[in-house]
GUNU-698166 format. One record per residue (C-alpha): x, y, z. Coordinates in steps of 0.2 Angstrom, whole numbers, padded with zeros to 4 digits, always signed. Example, Ala and Ser with C-alpha at 12.3 -4.5 7.8 and 13.67 -1.06 7.14 Angstrom:
+0062 / -0022 / +0039
+0068 / -0005 / +0036
REM end
This chain:
+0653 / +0141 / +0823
+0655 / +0137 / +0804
+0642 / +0148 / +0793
+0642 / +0138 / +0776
+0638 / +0149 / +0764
+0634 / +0143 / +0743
+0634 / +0159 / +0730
+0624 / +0150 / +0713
+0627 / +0155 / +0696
+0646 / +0164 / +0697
+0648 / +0162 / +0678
+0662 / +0172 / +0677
+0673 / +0162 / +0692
+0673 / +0182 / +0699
+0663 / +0180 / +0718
+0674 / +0175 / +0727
+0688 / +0190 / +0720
+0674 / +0203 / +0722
+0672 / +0204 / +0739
+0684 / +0200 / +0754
+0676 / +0185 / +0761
+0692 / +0179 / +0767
+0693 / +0195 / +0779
+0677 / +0192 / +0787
+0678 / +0190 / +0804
+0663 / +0178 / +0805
+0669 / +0158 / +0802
+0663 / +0157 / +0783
+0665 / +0141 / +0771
+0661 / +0149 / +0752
+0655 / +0136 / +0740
+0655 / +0143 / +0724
+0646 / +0136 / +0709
+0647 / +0142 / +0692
+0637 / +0129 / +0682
+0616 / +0131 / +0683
+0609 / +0118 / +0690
+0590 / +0117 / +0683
+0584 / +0098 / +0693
+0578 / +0102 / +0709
+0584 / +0087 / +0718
+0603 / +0092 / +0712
+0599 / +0109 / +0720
+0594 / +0102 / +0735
+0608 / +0091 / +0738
+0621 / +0105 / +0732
+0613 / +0116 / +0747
+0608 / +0104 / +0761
+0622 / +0108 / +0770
+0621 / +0127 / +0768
+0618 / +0141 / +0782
+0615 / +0155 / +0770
+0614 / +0157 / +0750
+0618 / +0171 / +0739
+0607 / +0169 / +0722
+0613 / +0180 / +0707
+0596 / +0191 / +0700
+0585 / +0177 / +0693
+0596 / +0165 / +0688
+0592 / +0152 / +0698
+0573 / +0150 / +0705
+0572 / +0146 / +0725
+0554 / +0139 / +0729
+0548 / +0138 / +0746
+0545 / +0116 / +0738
+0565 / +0117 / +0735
+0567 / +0127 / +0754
+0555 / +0116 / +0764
+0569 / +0103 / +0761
+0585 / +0114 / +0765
+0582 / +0114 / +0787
+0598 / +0123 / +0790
+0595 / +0138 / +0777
+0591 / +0152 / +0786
+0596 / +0168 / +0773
+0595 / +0170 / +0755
+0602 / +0185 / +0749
+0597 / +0190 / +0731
+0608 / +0204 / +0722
+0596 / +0217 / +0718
+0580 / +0221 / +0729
+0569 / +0211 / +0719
+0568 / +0194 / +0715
+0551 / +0185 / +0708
+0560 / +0169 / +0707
+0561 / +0166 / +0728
+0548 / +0161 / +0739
+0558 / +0157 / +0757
+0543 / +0153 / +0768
+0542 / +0155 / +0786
+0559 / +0155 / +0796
+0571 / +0162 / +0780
+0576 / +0179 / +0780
+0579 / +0187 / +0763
+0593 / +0201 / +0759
+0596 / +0210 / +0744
+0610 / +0224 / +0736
+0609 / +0239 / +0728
+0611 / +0239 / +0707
+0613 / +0252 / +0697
+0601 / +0258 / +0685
+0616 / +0263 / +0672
+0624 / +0247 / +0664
+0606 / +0241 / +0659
+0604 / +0261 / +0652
+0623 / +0257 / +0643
+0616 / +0240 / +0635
+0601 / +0246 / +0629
+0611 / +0260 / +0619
+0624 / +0247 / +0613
+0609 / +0237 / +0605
+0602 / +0250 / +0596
+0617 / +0257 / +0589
+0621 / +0240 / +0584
+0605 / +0237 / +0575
+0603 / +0254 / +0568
+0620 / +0254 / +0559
+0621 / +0236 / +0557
+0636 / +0234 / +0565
+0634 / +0214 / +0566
+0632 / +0214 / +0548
+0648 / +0224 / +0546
+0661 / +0218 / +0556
+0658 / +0201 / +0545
+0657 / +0211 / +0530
+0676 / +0216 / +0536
+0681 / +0200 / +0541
+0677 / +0196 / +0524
+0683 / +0206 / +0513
+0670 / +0219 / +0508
+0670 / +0237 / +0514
+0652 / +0247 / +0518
+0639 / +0236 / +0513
+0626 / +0242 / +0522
+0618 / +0258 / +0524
+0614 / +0264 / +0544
+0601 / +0274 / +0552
+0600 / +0289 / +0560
+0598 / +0291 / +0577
+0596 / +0310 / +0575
+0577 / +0315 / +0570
+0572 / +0299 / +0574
+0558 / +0294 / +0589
+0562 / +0283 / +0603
+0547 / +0277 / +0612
+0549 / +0271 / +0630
+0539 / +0257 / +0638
+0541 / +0261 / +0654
+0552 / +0277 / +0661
+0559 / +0272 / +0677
+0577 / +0276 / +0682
+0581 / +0265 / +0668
+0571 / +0270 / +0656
+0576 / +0287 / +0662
+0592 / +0286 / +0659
+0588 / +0280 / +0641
+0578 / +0295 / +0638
+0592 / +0306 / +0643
+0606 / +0298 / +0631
+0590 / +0299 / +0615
+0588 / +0317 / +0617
+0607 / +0321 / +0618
+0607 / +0313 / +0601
+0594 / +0325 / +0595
+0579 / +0313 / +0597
+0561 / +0315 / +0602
+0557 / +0302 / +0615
+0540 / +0295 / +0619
+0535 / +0287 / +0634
+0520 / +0276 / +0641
+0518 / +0263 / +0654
+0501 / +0258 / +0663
+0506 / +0268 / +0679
+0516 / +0284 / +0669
+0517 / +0300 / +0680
+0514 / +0313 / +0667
+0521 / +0328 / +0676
+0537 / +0317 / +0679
+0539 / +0313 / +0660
+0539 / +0331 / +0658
+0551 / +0336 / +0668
+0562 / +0325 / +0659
+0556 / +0331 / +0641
+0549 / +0317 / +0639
+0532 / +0316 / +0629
+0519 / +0305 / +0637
+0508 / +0298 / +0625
+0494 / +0283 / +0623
+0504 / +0263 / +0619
+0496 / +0265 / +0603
+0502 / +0283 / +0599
+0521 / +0277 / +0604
+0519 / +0262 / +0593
+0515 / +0267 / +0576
+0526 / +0283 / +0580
+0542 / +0276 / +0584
+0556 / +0272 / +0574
+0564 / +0264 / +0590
+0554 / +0254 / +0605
+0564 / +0251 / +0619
+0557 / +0239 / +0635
+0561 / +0245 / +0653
+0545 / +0239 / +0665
+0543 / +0226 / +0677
+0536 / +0211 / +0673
+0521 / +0209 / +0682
+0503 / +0200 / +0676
+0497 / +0219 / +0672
+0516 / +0219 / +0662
+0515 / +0201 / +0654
+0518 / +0202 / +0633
+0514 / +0220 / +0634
+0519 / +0218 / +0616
+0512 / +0205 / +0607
+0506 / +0203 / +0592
+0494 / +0215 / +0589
+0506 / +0229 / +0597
+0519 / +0223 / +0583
+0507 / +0226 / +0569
+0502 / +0243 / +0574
+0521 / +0247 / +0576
+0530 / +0257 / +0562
+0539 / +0246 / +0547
+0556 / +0244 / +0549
+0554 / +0249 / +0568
+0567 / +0242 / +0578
+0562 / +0232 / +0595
+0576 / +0232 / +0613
+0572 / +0223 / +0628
+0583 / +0222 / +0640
+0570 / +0221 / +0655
+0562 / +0205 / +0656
+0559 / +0192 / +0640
+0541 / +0190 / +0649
+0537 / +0207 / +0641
+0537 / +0201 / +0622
+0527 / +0188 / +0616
+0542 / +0179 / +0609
+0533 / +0167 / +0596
+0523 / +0185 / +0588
+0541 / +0192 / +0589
+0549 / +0178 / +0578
+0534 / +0180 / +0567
+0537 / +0198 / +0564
+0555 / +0196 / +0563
+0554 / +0181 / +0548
+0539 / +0193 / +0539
+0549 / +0210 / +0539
+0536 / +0218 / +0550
+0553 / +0222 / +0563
+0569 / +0229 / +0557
+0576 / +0221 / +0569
+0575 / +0218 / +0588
+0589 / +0218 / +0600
+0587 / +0205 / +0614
+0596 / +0205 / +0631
+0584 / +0192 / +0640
+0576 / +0176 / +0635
+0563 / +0165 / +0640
+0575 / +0153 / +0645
+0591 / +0159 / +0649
+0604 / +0154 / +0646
+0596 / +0151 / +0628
+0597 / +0135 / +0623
+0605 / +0129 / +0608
+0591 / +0127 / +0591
+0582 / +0140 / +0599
+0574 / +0149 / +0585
+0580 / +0165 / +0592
+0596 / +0160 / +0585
+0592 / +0159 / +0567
+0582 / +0174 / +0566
+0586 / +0187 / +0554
+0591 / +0206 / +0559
+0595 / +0202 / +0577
+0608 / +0208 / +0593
+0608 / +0194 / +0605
+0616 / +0197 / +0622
+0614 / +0185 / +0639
+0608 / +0194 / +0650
+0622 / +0206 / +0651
+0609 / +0222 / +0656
+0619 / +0222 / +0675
+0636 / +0214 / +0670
+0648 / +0224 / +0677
+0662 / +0225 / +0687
+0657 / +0238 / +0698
+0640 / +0230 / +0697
+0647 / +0216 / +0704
+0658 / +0223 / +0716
+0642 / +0230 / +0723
+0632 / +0216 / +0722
+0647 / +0204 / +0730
+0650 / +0216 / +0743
+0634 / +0219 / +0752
+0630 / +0202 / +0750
+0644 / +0200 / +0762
+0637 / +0214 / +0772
+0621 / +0205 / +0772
+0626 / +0188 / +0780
+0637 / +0196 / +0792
+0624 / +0206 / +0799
+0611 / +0192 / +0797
+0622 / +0180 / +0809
+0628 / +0193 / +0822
+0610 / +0199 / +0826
+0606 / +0214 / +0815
+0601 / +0212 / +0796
+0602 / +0223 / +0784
+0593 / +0226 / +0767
+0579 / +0215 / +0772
+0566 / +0212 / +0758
+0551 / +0211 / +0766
+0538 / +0195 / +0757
+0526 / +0205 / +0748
+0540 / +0219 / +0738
+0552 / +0205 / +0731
+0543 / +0203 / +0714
REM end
């Protein structure tokens, strides 16, 4: 028997070179899409004929509306163990993969050295023709305040303190003894905000989660205070975060994840001032993706010879 299989979203062209489908002793036809498709009738007619789907993160959102009309489908397998964005219904199995919590960690440090030595600013200014126009921050002596200290945020912490910072930390649920085993100082939001020089977003969005930083959290924050998400966009009120931005409350935030993704083009996010956009690159890894393309081959292979494997349970996918 023929399992048809579609993997969504492959921006790079790279799924299919990541993981040895072609070996698999199963009968697999791959159909690989690269482009988003965003019309729910398109998506339904690019996976009418599939057994078995492999979504990439949140990418591309799978309602149990868009399922109901997909009879054949009988796996979705999501790269990561959680994915708010499916919602399979009765008769659909969902599988996920392991991710590592260390390129998201990398990113977030890759944004804040950016911002606090302006290094946007100053490979134009090279380009250009001038030479040191600006002048950077320090990240030594300076306080780093974590939203959130998971194994990300975690990891995050670590790299702070190995550059001589003090790190703060606070998230609804924060385990106190935890934080200071890791040297981390636990503190009230308030307290982190108007004491950090550096904010840095690593929660889960959730209702509890939703614009945990809004507006009134960017007014009590420190002026010139520098803002990084690379978690969820949901986290941020975006329209208090452009305010901020245009006003000179922020020095400058560093953005990995967007409210609509990939970011449309005149969205004002674009033409704000002291900024480091990324899309969505928090996972983007090689080895990332060797995992995630890997064990989603592990995952419908087990599925379709009787014993699957990472099964995410409805109820723990958001």
């Amino acid at each position: 028997m023929t399992i048809t299989v579609a993997i969504l979203d492959d921006y790079q062209g790279v799924a299919a070179s990541l993981a040895p489908w072609e070996d698999s002793a199963l009968d697999l036809e791959l159909k690989v899409y690269r482009e988003p498709v965003r019309d729910e009738d398109q998506l339904v007619e690019r996976l009418g004929d599939c057994d078995a789907v492999v979504l990439m993160r949140e990418r591309t959102p799978l309602p149990r509306r868009v399922v109901e009309r997909l009879p054949g489908l009988r796996l979705v397998v999501t790269t990561g163990m959680r994915n708010s964005a499916i919602e399979p219904g009765p008769g659909v199995t969902v599988c996920g993969t392991e991710s590592s919590s260390a390129p998201p960690a990398e990113l977030t440090w890759a944004l804040i050295t950016a911002l606090r030595r302006n290094l946007l600013a100053e490979d134009r200014a090279v380009r250009e023709g001038r030479w040191q126009s600006t002048l950077g921050g320090d990240l030594e002596g300076a306080v780093l305040g974590l939203v959130g200290l998971g194994k990300i945020g975690a990891r995050v912490a670590t790299v702070g303190q190995s550059f001589g910072m003090r790190v703060l930390a606070w998230s609804q649920n924060l385990d106190s003894a935890r934080a200071a085993d890791l040297g981390v100082e636990a503190v009230p939001k308030d307290e982190l905000l108007a004491g950090s020089d550096i904010v840095s977003l690593h929660l889960r969005l959730s209702e509890r989660s939703r614009h945990v930083i809004g507006a009134a959290e960017i007014a009590r924050m420190k002026p010139g205070a520098l803002l990084v998400n690379t978690a969820r966009s949901g986290l941020v009120d975006t329209e208090a975060l452009l305010k901020a931005l245009h006003e000179g409350g922020l020095g400058g935030a560093g953005l990995d994840v967007f409210d609509t993704e990939p970011l449309p083009a005149g969205d004002p996010l674009l033409n704000a001032p002291n900024t480091v956009l990324a899309p969505h690159l928090g996972y983007v890894t090689r080895g990332n993706y060797r995992t995630y393309f890997t064990q989603a081959l592990e995952d419908v292979e087990a599925f379709f010879t009787g014993a699957p494997v990472r099964v995410i349970e409805e109820g723990t996918r958001a």
